[in-house]
py3Dmol code that shows the C-alpha trace and the ligand (Angstrom):
import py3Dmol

protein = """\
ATOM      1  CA  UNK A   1      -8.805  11.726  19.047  1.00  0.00           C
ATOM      2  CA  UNK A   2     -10.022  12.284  15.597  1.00  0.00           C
ATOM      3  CA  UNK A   3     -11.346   8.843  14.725  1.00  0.00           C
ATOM      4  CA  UNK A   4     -15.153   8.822  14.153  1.00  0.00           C
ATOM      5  CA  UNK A   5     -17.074   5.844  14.112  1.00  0.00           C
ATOM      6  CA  UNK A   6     -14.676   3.633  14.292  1.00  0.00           C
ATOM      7  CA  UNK A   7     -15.150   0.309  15.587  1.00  0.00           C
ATOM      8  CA  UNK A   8     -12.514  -3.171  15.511  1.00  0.00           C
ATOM      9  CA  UNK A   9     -14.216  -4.667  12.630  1.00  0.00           C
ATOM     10  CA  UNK A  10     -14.399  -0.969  10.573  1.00  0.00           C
ATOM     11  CA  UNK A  11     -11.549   1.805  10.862  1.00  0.00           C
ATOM     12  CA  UNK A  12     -12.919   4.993   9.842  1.00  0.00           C
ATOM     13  CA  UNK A  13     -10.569   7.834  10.644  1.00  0.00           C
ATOM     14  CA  UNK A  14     -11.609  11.326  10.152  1.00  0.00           C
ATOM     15  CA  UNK A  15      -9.912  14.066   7.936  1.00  0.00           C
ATOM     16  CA  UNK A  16     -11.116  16.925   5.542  1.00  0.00           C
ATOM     17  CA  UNK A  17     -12.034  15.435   2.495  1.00  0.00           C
ATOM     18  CA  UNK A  18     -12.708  12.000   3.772  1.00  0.00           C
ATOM     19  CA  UNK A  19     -16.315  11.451   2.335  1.00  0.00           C
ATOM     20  CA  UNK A  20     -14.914  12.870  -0.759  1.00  0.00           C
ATOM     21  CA  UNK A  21     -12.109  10.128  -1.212  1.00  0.00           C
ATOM     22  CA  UNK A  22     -15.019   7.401   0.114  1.00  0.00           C
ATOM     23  CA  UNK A  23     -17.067   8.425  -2.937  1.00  0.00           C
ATOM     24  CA  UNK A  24     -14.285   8.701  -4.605  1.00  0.00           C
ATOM     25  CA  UNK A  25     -13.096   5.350  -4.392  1.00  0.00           C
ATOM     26  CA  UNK A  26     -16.808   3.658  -3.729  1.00  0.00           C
ATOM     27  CA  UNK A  27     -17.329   4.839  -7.484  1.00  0.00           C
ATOM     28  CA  UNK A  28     -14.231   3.181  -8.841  1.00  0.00           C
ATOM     29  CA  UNK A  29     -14.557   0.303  -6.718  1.00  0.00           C
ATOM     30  CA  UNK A  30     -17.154  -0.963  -8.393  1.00  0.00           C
ATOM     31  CA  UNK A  31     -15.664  -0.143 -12.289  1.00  0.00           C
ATOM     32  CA  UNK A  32     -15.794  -3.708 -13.676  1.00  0.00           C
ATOM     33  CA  UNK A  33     -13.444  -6.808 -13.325  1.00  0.00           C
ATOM     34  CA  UNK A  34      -9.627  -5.983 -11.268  1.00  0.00           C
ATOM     35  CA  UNK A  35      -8.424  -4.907 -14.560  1.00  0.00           C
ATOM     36  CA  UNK A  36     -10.933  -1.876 -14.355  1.00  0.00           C
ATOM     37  CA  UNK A  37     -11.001  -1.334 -10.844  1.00  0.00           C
ATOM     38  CA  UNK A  38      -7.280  -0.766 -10.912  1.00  0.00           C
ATOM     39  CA  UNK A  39      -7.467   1.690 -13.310  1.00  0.00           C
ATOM     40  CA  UNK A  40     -10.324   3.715 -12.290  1.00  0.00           C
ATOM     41  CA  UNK A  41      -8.191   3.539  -9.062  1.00  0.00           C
ATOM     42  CA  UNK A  42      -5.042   4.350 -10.238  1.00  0.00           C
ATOM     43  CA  UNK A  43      -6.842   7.210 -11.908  1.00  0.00           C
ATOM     44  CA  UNK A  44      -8.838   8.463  -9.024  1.00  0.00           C
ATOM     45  CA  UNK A  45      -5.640   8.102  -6.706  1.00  0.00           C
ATOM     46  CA  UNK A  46      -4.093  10.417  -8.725  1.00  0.00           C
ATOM     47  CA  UNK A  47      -6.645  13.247  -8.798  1.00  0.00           C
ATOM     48  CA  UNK A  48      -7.173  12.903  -5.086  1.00  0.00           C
ATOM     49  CA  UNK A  49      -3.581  13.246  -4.017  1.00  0.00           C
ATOM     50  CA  UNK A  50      -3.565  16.667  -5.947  1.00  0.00           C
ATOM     51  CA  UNK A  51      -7.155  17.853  -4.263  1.00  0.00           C
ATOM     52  CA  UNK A  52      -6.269  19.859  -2.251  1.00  0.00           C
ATOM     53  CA  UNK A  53      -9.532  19.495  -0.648  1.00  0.00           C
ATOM     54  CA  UNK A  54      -8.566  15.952   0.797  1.00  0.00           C
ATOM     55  CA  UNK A  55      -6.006  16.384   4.188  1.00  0.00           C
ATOM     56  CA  UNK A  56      -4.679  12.972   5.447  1.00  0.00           C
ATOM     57  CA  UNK A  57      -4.933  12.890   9.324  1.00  0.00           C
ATOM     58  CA  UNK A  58      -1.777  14.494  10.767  1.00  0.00           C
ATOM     59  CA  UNK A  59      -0.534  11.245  12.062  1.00  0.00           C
ATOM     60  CA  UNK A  60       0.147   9.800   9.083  1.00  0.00           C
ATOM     61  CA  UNK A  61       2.822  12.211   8.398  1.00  0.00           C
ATOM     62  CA  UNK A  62       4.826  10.804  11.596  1.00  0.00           C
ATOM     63  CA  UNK A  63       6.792   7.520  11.166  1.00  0.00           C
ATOM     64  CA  UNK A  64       7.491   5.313  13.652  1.00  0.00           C
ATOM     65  CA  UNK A  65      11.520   4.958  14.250  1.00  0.00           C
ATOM     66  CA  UNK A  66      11.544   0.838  14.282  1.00  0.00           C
ATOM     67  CA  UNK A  67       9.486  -0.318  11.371  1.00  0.00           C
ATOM     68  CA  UNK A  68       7.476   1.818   8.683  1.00  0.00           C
ATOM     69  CA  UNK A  69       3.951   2.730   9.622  1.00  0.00           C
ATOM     70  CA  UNK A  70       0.353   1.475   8.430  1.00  0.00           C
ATOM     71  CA  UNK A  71      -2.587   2.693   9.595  1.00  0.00           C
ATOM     72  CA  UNK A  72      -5.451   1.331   8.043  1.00  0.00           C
ATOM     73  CA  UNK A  73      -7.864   4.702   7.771  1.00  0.00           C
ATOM     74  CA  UNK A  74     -10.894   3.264   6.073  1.00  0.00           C
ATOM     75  CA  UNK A  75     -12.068   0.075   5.677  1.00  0.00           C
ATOM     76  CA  UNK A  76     -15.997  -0.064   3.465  1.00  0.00           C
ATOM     77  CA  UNK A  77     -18.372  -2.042   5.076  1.00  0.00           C
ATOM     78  CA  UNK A  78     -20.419  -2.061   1.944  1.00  0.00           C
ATOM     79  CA  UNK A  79     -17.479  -3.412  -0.575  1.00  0.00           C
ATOM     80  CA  UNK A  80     -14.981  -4.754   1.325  1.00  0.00           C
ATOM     81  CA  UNK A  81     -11.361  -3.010   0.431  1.00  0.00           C
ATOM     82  CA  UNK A  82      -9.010  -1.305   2.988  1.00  0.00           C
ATOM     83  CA  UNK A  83      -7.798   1.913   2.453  1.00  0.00           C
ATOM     84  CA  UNK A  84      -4.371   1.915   4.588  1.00  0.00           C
ATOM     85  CA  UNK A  85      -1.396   5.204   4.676  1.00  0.00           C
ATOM     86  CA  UNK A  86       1.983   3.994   4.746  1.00  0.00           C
ATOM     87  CA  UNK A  87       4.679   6.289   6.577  1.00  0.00           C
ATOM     88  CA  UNK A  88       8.510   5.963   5.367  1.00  0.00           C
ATOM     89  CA  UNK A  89      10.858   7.118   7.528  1.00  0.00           C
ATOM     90  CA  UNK A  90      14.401   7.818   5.611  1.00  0.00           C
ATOM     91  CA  UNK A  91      15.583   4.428   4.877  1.00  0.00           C
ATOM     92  CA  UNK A  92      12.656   2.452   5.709  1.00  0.00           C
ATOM     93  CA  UNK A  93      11.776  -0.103   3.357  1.00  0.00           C
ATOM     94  CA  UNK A  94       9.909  -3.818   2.944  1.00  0.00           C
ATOM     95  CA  UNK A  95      11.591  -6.767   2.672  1.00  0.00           C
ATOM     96  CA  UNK A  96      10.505  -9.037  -0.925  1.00  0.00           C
ATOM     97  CA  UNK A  97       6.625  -9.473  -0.352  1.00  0.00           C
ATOM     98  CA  UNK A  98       3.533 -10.824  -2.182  1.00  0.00           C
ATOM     99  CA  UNK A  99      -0.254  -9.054  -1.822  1.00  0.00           C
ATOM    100  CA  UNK A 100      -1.970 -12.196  -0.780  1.00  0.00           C
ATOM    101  CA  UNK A 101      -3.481 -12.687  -3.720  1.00  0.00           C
ATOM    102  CA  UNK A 102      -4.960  -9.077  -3.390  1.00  0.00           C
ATOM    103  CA  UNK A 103      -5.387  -6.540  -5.700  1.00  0.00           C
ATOM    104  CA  UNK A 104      -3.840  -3.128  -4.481  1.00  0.00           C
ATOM    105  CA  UNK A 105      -3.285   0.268  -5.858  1.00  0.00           C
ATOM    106  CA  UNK A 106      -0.706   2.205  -4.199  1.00  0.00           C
ATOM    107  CA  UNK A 107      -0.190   6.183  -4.655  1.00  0.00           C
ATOM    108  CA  UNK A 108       2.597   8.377  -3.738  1.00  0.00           C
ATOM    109  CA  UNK A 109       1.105  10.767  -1.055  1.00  0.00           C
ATOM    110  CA  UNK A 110       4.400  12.806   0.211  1.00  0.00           C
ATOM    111  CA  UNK A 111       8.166  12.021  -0.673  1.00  0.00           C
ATOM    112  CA  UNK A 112       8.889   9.617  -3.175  1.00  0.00           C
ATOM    113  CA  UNK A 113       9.047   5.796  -3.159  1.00  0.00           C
ATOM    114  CA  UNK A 114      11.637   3.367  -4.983  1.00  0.00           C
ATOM    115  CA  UNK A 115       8.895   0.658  -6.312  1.00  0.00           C
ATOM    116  CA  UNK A 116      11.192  -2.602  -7.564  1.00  0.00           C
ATOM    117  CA  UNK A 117       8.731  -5.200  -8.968  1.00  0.00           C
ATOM    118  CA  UNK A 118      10.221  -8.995  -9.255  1.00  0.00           C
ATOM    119  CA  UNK A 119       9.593 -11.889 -11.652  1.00  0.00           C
ATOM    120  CA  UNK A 120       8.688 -15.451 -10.351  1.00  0.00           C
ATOM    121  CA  UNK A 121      11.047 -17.638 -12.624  1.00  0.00           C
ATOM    122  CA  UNK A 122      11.068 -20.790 -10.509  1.00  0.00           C
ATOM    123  CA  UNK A 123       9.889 -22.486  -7.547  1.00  0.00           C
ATOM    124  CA  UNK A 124      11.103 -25.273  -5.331  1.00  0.00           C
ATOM    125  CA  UNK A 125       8.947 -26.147  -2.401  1.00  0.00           C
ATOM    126  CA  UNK A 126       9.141 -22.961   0.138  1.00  0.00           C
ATOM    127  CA  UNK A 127      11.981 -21.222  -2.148  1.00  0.00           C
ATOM    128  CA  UNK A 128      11.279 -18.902  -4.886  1.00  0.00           C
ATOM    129  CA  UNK A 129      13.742 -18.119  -7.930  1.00  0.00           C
ATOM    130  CA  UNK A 130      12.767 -13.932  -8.425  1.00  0.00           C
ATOM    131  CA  UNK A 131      14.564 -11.680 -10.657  1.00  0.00           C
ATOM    132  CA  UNK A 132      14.283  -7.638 -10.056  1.00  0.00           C
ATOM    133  CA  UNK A 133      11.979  -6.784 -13.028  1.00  0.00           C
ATOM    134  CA  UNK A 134      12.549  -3.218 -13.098  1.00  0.00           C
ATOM    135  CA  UNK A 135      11.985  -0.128 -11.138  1.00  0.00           C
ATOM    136  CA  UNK A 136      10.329   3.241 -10.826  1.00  0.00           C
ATOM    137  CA  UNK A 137      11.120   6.127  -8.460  1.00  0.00           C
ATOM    138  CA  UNK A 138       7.826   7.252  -7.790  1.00  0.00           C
ATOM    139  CA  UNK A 139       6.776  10.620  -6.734  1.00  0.00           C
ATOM    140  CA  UNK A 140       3.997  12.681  -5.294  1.00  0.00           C
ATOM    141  CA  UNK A 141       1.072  12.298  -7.523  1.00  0.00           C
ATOM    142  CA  UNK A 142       1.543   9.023  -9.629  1.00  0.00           C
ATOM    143  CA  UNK A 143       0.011   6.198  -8.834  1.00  0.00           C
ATOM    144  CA  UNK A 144       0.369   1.984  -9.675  1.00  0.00           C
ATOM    145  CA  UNK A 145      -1.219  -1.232  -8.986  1.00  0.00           C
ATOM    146  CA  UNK A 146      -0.887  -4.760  -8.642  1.00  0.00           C
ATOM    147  CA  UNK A 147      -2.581  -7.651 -10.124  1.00  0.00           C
ATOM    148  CA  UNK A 148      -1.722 -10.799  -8.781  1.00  0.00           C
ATOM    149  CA  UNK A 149       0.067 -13.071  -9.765  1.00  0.00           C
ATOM    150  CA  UNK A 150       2.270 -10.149 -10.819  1.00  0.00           C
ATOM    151  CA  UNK A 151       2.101  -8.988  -7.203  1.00  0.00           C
ATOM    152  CA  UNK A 152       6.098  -9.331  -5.784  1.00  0.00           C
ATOM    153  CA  UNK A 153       7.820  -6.180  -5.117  1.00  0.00           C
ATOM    154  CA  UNK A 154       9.428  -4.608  -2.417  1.00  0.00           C
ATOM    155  CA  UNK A 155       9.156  -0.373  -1.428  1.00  0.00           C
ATOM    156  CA  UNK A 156      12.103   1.628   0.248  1.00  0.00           C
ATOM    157  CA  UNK A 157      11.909   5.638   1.025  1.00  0.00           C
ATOM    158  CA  UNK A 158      15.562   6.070  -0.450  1.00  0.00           C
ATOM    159  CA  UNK A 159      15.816   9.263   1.070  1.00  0.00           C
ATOM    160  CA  UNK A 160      18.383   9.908   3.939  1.00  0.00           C
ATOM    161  CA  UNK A 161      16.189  12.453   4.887  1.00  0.00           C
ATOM    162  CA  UNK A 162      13.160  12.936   3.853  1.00  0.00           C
ATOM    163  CA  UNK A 163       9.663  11.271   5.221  1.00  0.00           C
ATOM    164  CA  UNK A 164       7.122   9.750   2.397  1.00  0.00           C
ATOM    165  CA  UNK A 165       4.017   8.783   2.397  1.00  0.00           C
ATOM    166  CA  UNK A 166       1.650   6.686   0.272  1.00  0.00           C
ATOM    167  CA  UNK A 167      -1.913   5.594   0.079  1.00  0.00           C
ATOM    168  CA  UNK A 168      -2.833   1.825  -0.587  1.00  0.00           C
ATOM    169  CA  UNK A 169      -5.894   0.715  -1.512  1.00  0.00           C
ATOM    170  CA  UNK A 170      -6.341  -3.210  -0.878  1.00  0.00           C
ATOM    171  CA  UNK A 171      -9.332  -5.454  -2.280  1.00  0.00           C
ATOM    172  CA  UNK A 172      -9.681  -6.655   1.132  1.00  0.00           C
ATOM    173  CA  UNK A 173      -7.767  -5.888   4.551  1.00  0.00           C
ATOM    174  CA  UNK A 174      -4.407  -7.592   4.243  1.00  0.00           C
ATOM    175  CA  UNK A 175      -3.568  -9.196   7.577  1.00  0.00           C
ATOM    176  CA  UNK A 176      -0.709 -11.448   6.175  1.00  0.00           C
ATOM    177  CA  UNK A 177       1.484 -11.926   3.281  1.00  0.00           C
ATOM    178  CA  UNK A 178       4.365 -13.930   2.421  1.00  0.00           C
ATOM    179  CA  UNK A 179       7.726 -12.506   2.708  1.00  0.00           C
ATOM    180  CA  UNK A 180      10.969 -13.680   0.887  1.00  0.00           C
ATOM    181  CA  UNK A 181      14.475 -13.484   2.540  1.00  0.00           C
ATOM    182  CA  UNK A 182      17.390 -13.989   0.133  1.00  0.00           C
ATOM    183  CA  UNK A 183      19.112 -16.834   0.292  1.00  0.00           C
ATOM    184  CA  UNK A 184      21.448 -17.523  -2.315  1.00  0.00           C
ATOM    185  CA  UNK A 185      21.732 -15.318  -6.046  1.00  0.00           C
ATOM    186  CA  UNK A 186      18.151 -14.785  -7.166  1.00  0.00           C
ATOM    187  CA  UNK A 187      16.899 -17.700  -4.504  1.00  0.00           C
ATOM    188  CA  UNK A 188      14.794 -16.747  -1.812  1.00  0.00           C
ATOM    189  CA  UNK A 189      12.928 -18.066   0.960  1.00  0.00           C
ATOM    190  CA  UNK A 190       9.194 -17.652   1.841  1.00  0.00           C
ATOM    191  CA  UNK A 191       8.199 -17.017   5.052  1.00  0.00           C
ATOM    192  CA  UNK A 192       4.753 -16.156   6.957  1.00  0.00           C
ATOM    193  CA  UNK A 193       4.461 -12.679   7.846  1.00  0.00           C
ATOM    194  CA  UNK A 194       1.547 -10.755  10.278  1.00  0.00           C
ATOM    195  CA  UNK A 195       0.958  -7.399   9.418  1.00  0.00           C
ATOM    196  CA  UNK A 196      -0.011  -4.956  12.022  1.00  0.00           C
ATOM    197  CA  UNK A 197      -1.642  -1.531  12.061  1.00  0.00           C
ATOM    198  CA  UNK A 198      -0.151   1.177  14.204  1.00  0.00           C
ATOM    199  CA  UNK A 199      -2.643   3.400  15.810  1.00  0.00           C
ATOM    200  CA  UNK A 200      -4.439   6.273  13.129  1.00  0.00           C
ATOM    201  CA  UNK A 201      -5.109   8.911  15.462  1.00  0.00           C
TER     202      UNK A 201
END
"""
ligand_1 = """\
1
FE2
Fe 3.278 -4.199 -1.060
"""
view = py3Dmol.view(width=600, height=400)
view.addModel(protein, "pdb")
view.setStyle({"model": 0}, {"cartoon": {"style": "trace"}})
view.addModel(ligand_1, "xyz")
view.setStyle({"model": 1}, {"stick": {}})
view.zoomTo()
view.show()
């Protein structure tokens, strides 16, 4: 067990490096308005990815076969956001999903992402009119972030082989978000969604 400190209400995994990336992102965290945070962030995510002083737990290089991983590895007690590593297996993706209405920065730890974000162009009752917005293949090092309302986008490790892994930073711990299935052309439907944590240790 590597997990220090940790209690229900506060993950707090341990790794090399880990008080480090706290200060790290404690310092941009408190930057300004979400337009600043997000860009200290997106900054900082950057330059931590390449320290090479900052390990990830081991675990979070191992996906999970049914469903891609999340385990939450910090969550501040002081300032609120969630600091959760994603694990892609080859293939693994997310359906069309929304943040909640929180801010996130996301950073390419291992592997390499395809990042499509989509345009809200319509909505009728529980369906949403989307249209893909463009794309990014993103790879170790780089970083983005999400502003709501501009916040719909789905991720997918394209690789038929390879295992990525990225590093999202959430205003707040994200227990739900909406999801959209397709329905018809650029029509979707929204739909509740839970999301769980897998076990960071
Ligand atoms: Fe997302």
């Amino acid at each position: 067990m590597n997990a220090q400190h940790e209690s229900p209400d506060c993950p707090d995994v341990d790794f090399p490096g880990r008080d480090k990336l706290v200060a790290a992102i404690d310092a941009a965290v408190i930057a300004g308005d979400e337009h600043a945070v997000t860009a200290a962030l997106r900054n900082t995510l950057c330059r931590l990815i390449k320290d090479r002083d900052v390990q990830l737990p081991a675990c979070v290089h191992e996906p999970i076969q049914d469903h891609y991983a999340r385990r939450e590895l910090y969550r501040s007690p002081d300032l609120g956001y969630s600091v959760v590593a994603m694990t892609w297996g080859p293939g693994q993706g997310t359906p069309l999903h929304d943040h909640s209405g929180l801010w996130c920065v996301e950073g390419v730890w291992d592997g390499e992402l395809e990042i499509v974000q989509f345009e809200l162009l319509d909505r009728d009752g529980e369906r949403f009119h989307f249209r893909a917005a463009g794309g990014i293949h993103a790879g170790p090092g780089s970083a983005g972030s999400l502003i709501p309302p501009h916040e719909y986008h789905t991720i997918r490790n394209a690789s038929p082989d390879h295992v990525a892994v990225s590093l999202h930073i959430y205003k707040a711990p994200m227990e739900c978000c909406s999801k959209f299935a397709p329905q018809r052309g650029e029509w979707f439907v929204r739909e509740s969604a839970e999301l769980a944590t897998d076990e960071a240790a």
